[in-house]
Structure formats: C-alpha cells, structure tokens
C-alpha positions in Angstrom: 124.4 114.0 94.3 121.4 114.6 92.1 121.1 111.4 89.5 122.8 112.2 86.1 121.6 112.4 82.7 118.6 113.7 82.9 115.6 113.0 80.0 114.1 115.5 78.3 110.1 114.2 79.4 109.5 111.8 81.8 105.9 110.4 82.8 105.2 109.1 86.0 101.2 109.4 87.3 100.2 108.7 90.3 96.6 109.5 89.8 93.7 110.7 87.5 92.8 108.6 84.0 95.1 106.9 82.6 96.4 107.8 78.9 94.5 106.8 76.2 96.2 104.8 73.0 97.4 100.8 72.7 100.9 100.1 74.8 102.8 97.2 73.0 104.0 96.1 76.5 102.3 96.5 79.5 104.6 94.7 83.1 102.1 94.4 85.9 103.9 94.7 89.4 106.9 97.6 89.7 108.6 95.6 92.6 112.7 95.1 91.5 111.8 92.1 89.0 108.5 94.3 87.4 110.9 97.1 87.2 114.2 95.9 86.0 111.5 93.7 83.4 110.5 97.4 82.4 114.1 98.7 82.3 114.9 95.5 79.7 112.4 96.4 77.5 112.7 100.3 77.6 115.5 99.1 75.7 113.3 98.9 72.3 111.6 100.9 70.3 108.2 100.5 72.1 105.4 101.5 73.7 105.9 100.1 77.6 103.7 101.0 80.5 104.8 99.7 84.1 101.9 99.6 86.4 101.7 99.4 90.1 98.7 99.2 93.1 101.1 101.2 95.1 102.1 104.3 95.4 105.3 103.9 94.6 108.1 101.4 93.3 109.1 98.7 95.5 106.6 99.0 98.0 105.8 95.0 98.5 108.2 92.2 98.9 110.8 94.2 97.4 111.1 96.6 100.2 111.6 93.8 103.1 114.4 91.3 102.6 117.3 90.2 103.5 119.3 92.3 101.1 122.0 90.0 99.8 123.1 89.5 96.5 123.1 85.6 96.1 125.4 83.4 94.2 123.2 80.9 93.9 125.1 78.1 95.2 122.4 76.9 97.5 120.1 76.6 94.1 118.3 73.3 93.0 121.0 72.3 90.2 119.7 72.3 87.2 116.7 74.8 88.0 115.6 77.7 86.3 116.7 79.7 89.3 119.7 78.6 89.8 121.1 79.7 85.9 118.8 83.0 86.9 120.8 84.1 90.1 124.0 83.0 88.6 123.6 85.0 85.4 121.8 87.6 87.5 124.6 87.7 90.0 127.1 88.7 87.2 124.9 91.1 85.5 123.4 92.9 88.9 127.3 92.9 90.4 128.5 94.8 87.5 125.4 97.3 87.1 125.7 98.4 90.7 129.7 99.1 90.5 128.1 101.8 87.1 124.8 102.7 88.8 126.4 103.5 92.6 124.1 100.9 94.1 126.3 100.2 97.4 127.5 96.3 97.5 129.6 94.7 99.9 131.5 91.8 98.9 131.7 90.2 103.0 131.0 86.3 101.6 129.2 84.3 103.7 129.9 81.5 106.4 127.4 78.7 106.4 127.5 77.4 110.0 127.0 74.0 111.1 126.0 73.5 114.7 125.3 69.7 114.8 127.2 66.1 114.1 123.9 66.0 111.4 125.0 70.0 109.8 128.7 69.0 109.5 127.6 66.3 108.0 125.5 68.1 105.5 128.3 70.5 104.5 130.3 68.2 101.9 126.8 67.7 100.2 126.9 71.6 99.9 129.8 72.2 98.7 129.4 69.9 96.0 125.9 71.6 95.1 127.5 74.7 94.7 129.7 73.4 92.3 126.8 71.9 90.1 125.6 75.2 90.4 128.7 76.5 88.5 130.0 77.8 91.6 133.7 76.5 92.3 134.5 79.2 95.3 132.7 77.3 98.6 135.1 75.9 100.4 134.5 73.7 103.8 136.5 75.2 106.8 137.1 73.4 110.8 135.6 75.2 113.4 139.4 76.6 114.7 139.4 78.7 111.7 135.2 79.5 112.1 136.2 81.2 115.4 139.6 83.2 113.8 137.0 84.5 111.3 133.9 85.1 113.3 135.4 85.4 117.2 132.2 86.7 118.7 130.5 83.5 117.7 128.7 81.5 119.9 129.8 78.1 121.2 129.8 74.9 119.7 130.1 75.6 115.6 131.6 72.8 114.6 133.0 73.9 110.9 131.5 75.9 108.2 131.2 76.7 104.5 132.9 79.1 103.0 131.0 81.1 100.0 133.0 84.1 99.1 130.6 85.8 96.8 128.0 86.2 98.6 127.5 90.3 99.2 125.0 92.6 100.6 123.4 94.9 98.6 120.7 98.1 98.8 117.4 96.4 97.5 115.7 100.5 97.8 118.4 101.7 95.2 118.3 98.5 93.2 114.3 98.7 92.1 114.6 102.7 91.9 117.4 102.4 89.6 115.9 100.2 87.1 112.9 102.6 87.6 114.8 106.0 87.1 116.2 104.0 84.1 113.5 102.6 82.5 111.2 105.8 83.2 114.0 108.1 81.4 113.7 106.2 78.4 110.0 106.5 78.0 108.4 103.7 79.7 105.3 105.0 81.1 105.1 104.0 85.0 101.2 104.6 86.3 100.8 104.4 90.0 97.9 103.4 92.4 97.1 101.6 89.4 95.4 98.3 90.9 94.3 95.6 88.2 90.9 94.5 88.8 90.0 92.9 86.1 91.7 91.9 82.0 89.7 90.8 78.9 91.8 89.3 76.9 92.0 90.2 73.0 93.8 91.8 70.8 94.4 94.3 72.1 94.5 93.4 75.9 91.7 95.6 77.8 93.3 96.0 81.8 90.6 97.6 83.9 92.4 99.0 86.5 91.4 101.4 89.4 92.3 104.9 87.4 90.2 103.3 84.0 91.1 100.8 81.2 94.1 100.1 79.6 94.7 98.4 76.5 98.1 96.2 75.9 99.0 94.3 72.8 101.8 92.1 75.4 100.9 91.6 79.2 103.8 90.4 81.7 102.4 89.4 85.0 105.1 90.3 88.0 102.5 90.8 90.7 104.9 89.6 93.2 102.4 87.8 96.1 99.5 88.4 93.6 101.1 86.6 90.0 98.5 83.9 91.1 95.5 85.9 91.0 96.5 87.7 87.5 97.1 84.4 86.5 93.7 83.3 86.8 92.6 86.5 85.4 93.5 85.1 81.8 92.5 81.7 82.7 95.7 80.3 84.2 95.9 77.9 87.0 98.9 76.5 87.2 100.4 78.0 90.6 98.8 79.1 94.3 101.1 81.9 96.1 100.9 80.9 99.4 102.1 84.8 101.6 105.2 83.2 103.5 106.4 86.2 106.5 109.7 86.9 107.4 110.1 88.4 110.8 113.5 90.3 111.2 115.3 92.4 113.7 117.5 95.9 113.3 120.2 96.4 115.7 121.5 99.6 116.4 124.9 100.5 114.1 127.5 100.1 117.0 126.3 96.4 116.8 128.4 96.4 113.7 131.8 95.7 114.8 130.3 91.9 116.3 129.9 90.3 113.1 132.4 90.0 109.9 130.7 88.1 107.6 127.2 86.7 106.3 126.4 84.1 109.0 123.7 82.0 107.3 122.6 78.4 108.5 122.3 75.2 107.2 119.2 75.3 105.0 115.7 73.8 106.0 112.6 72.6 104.4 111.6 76.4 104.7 113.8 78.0 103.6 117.5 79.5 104.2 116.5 80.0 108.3 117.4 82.5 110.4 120.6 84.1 109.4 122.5 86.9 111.1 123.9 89.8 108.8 125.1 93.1 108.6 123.6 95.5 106.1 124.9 98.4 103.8 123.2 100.8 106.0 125.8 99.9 108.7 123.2 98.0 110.9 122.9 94.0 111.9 120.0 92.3 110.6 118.6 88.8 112.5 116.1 86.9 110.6 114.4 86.3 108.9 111.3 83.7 110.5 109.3 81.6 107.7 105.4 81.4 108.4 103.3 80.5 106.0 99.8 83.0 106.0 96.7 83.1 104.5 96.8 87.0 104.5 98.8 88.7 101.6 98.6 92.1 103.6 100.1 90.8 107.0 103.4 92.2 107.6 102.7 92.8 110.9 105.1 91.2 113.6 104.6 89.2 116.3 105.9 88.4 119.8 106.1 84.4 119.4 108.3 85.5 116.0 110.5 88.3 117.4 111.0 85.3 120.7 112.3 83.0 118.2 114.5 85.2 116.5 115.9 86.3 119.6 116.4 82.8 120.6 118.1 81.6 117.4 120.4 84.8 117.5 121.3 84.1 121.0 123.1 81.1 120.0 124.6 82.4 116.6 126.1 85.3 118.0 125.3 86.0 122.1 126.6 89.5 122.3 124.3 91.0 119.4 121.3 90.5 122.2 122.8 93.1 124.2 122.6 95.5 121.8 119.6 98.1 121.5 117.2 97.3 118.8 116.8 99.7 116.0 113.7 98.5 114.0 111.7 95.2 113.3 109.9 94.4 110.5 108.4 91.6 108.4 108.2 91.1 104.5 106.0 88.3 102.5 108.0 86.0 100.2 106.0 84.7 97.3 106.1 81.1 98.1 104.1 78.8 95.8 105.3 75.0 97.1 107.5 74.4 94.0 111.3 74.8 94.1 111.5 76.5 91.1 110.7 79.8 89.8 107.1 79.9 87.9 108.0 82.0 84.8 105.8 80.4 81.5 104.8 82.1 78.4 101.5 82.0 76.9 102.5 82.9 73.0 98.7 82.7 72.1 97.9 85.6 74.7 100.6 87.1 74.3 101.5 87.3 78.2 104.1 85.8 80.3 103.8 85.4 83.9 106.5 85.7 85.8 105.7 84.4 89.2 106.8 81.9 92.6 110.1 84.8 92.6 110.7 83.9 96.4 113.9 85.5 98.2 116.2 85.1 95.5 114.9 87.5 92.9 116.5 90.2 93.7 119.5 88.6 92.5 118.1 87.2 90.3 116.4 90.1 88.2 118.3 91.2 85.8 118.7 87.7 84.4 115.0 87.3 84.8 114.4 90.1 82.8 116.4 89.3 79.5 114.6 85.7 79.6 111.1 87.5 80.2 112.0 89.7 76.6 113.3 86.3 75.0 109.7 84.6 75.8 108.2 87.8 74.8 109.7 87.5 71.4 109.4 84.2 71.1 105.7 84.9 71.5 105.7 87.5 68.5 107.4 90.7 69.9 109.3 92.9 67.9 112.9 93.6 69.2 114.6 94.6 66.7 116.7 98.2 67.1 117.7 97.5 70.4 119.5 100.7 72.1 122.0 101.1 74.9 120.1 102.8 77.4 121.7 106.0 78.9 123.2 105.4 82.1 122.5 106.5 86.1 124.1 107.1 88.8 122.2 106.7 92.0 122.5 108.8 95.6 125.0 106.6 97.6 122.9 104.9 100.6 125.7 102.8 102.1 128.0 103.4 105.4 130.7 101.8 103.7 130.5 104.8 101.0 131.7 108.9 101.1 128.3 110.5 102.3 127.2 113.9 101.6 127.5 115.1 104.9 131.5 113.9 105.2 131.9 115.8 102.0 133.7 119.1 102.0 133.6 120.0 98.5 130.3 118.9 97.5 128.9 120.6 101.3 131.5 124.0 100.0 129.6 123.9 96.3 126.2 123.6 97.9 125.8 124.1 101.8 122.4 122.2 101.7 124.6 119.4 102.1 126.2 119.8 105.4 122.6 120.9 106.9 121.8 117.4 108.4 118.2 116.9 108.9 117.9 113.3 110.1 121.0 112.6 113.0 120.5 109.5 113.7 121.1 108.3 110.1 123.0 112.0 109.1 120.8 113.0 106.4 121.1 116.4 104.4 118.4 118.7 103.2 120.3 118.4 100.1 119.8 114.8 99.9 116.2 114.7 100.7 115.6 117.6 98.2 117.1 115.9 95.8 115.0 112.6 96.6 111.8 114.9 96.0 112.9 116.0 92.2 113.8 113.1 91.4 112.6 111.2 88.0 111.1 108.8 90.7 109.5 110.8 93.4 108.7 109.5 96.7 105.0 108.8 96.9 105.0 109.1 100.9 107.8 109.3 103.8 108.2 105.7 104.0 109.2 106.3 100.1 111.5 109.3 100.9 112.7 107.1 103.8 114.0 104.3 101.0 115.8 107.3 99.6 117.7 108.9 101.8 117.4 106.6 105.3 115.8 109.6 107.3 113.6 108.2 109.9 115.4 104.9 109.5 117.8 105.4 112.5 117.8 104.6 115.9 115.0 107.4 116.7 112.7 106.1 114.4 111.7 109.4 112.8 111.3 110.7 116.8 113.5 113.7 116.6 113.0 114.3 113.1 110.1 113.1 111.8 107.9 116.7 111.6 110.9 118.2 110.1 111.5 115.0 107.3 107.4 115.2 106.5 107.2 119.1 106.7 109.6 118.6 103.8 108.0 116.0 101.8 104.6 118.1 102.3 106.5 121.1 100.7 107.1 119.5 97.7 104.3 117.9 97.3 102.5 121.4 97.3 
C-alpha cells in the first residue's frame, strides 16, 4: 500500500534555515494548484522550490471543498476558466485512473424547483454546449423522481450532466506533491512570505530566512492578493468567501444517487447535496462573504440554513446522524474569471481569484502557468516524463486494506484496524508517516488515511491515532 517508486533523495523541511543557493523557480502556496504548478515544472531540468506557511500541503482552501471534479459546463463561455476546467477535467480524469486517486463518475442532476428554474434550464444546457460540453441533457420531473426517488416534492425537471464526478481533493494535492518532491523540487514548510525585493535574483524573506528566486509564481490561494502587492501589483482584492457544509453519517448513503446541485445564483453554485468518495453525504456549501481570511469557523445561522435548504432537496437526509461540519474559504475576488497574468519583466506570474473550480481545474492551470513562465524567459527545454505514483486508495467505492486477505496475509499490520469508525490499519497509518510527504500533524495524517474522520470524531481512537504520529515523529 506504500506509494511506488521511490527517489533516491527527497527534501522536504519543515523547519530550521532554509538552503542557501539561487532556485530558478520558486511557487508560493502548496494548496492543489501551488502543488500540481510544482509537479509541471519538476518536469525540467531546474532548480524549483515549493513553499508553504503551513505545515503541510493542502492545508487551506484545498482541504475544504466540495470535492467534485467539474466539467465546466456551468463556466462563463469563453473564459479563461472555462478552457482551464475542461482541459483540466481531461487531464485530472486520466491522472487519477494512473495515480489511484479514487473518482466517481455519479454525473450530476441540476434541479429546478420553480416556474423561473425550469425556465432557466434550456439557457443551461445551451451554455454547456458553448462550453464544449455536448452531454447535458434537460430531463421532466417523472424521470427526476425514477432517478433520485428520495427527492423532495415539487422538482419540476432537471439537467442532466453526466460527467460530473466526485473526487479525493487530500490525495489529489499530495499526489502532485509526492510527485513533484520525488523529482527534486524542494518543498520548505512553515515557510510564511513576509516580505520580496524584487531583482535579479528575487530575495523572499520568509519566516525560516531569505530566499532567492530567479522566477516567482504567486499561488497563495486567499492570500495571491497580498503577494501581489508585494511586487507592486494591484490589480485584484480576495475577498475570504465561507462555505459552511455538513457530514452525514455513511448509512445516509443509500438516499442519494447522484450529484444534486441547484440552479446557480449570483453567489455561486448554492447549496448542493452530494455524496463523497469517503462514502458519506455532504450538504452545502453556504456563501458568505468575510473580512477574515482565518475564519473557518461555523456558525448556527449557517448550519440553520443548510439544514433548511436540505430539508427540501432531499427530506430524509435530516434524519440522519451528523458526522462532521466544517467550513472552507473560497478565494473570491468579484470577477468571473480566473486572475492568472504574467509579469515577463519580473519574471513572476500570479496565479490568483482560483475559486471552487480549481481543483479541476489544476492541472490545466499548471501547463499555462509554465507556458507564461516561458514566455517570460524560462528555459524549458529537456522536458522529462516524470516517474509515476500510485497513491493509498482513500475511497469506499475501492478494495481497502483491511478487506484485503493477501495484502493483510503478507503483512498482518494490515488487518490491525486502528480507527473503526472509518477501518483504518496500523499499516496504513505507518505508511502515511514514511511517506515522501509526511503528515505535519493528525489533521495531516487524518487527510491520509481518514482515521479520526468517522462518526467518533477521533473519540475512541484519537490517543491511539496521535500516540502513533508522536512515535514517528520521535
């Protein structure tokens, strides 16, 4: 279960100075679009740092969505985005089926509840298709209720987008991480930027000392804006926008067959109801916009409103117990576009405004970041296949360790489950802990493995899970 191919040096810090010497590339921000932005240009012969304020990979916005791998056919037509999730759609789809990233392909069900939605579905449909997507299809509400019977009253017809899947966002960023780390991109850790003089090279000071840079790619995430002004850039305010959501419990699973998403608002998507790849069903998410890029906290007038939505979407997934809530920040910046601009004179790109769709979207994001980068003087020449990965297999719908006889026969720490709720080995959590990525706390391990991410919350386990981390960490 261990990822394959392993390097023969890897360096990951996580504290101390950093290492002396000019980087020709440095990416600021290891959420999935900083990290699969890394993984792109591991691909050349260069010298590429990846730094992060965190202490691990993935620990902002990329930790806290809605987990679907979008078509784009909800996209402004004609957007940057919108050729960005559809090429990243394509490229993401096919990396996961070779890296063991669990996706499934469910498609999605855009409800209309009104005389007004129906009447916006045609409009839809033909969006999708100027967003090179030919698959929606517009369906009466007779055939709404055959697909979806534990829907609540009154749909009125829906939209039909087949594509649509879920998708592990944890093993997404990790793998482009593992990746990018085995072929010698330097990744540096509670690593904040406070400050960049701009030059040739680049001088970063960062929390853990200076670092210089001959490129500089800006993929803060909910901070682009503030690097931005850093080299004297104005050109875009992120503006923290929360998304509430609620867990519910794994035998709410059976209620609900497909993506259910609304008809889009001003917002945003709205609230949508969906399973996940971790056999749970997900309601949410809300769409305030904050002044505070640290609140992720939730709220009772959010998790009311959820409930309320959900109650009308699909009435029976209220009776079921609650596993989890949470809330993530969306990089919103007021445009409807992403905010990805070279500056060829610096020599930096930002790549910023990456709201829900980036995820989807980041492998696509990532080739066009190295194009701007070259465009902007960047050698890429001698290009390399990178070696490949194969990632620990987080999804229900996938073999588990713990259902396998012959991997538990070969090596027993397999079939000693640690975490019940969520059946967890010791194997897989020691494996976690050696990994080219290590956990930098349990919430990391927990993105790993999903121990402490069942319906005990880490109650039953939670000493034994962190009694584990602590060991390796000695």
């Amino acid at each position: 279960m261990t990822e394959t191919t392993a390097p023969t040096a890897t360096t990951v810090t996580t504290g101390g100075a950093l290492p002396g010497g000019v980087y020709d590339v440095t990416v600021v921000g290891a959420g999935v679009v900083g990290t699969a932005i890394a993984r792109e240009l591991a691909r050349l012969p260069l010298r590429i740092a990846l730094v992060d304020a965190s202490d691990d990979v993935g620990d902002g916005t990329s930790k806290a969505n809605t987990a679907i791998l979008h078509t784009g056919f909800d996209a402004v037509p004609g957007s940057l985005e919108s050729r960005l999730v559809r090429e990243g759609h394509l490229r993401l789809s096919a990396y996961a089926a070779g890296t063991g990233i669990p996706v499934e392909p469910l498609g999605a069900l855009l409800v209309a509840w009104d005389a007004e939605q129906r009447a916006a579905l045609p409009g839809l449909a033909e969006k999708a298709v100027r967003n090179g997507y030919r698959s929606a299809r517009i369906i009466p509400a007779e055939e709404v209720r055959a697909r979806e019977p534990e829907l609540g009253p009154g749909a009125l017809g829906a939209l039909v987008v087949p594509g649509e899947s879920l998708i592990c966002p944890w093993t997404t960023t990790l793998a482009y991480a593992t990746q990018a780390v085995r072929a010698g991109v330097e990744l540096h850790l509670n690593c904040r930027v406070r400050g960049i003089t701009s030059g040739e090279p680049h001088t970063v000071a960062t929390s853990r000392g200076p670092l210089r840079t001959r490129y500089l790619v800006n993929a803060a995430g909910l901070y682009a804006d503030e690097i931005d002004r850093l080299l004297g850039h104005a050109d875009f305010t992120v503006t923290p926008r929360r998304g509430q959501l609620i867990v519910f419990d794994e035998l709410a699973r059976g209620l609900v067959r497909h993506i259910l998403l609304p008809v889009p608002g001003a917002l945003g998507k709205g609230v949508l109801v969906s399973p996940t790849v971790y056999g749970n069903v997900m309601l949410g998410p809300t769409a305030e916009d904050l002044d505070d890029k640290t609140d992720t906290g939730s709220t009772a007038e959010g998790l009311a409103l959820l409930r309320e939505k959900g109650r009308r979407i699909l009435p029976a997934l209220l009776e079921e117990e609650v596993t989890a809530v949470y809330a993530g920040l969306r990089a919103a910046t007021g445009d409807d576009d992403y905010a990805i601009r070279a500056h060829p004179a610096q020599r930096y790109v930002t790549v910023g405004g990456i709201r829900s769709t980036g995820l989807s979207a980041s492998m696509a994001i990532a080739a066009y970041v190295v194009e701007l980068l070259a465009d902007s003087g960047l050698p890429v020449a001698g290009a390399r296949e990178l070696e490949p990965v194969r990632m620990p297999n987080l999804g229900e719908a996938f073999p588990r360790p713990y259902r396998d006889a012959e991997l538990i026969a070969r090596d027993p720490e397999y079939g000693r489950i640690v975490c019940h709720c969520e059946r967890v080995t010791r194997g897989e959590i020691r494996d976690a802990l050696a990994s080219t990525v290590p956990p930098g706390s349990p919430d990391g391990l927990r993105r790993r493995t999903r121990a402490r991410g069942g319906r005990c919350q880490g109650f039953h386990c939670g000493a034994a899970v962190r009694a584990l981390f602590e060991q390796a960490r000695r």
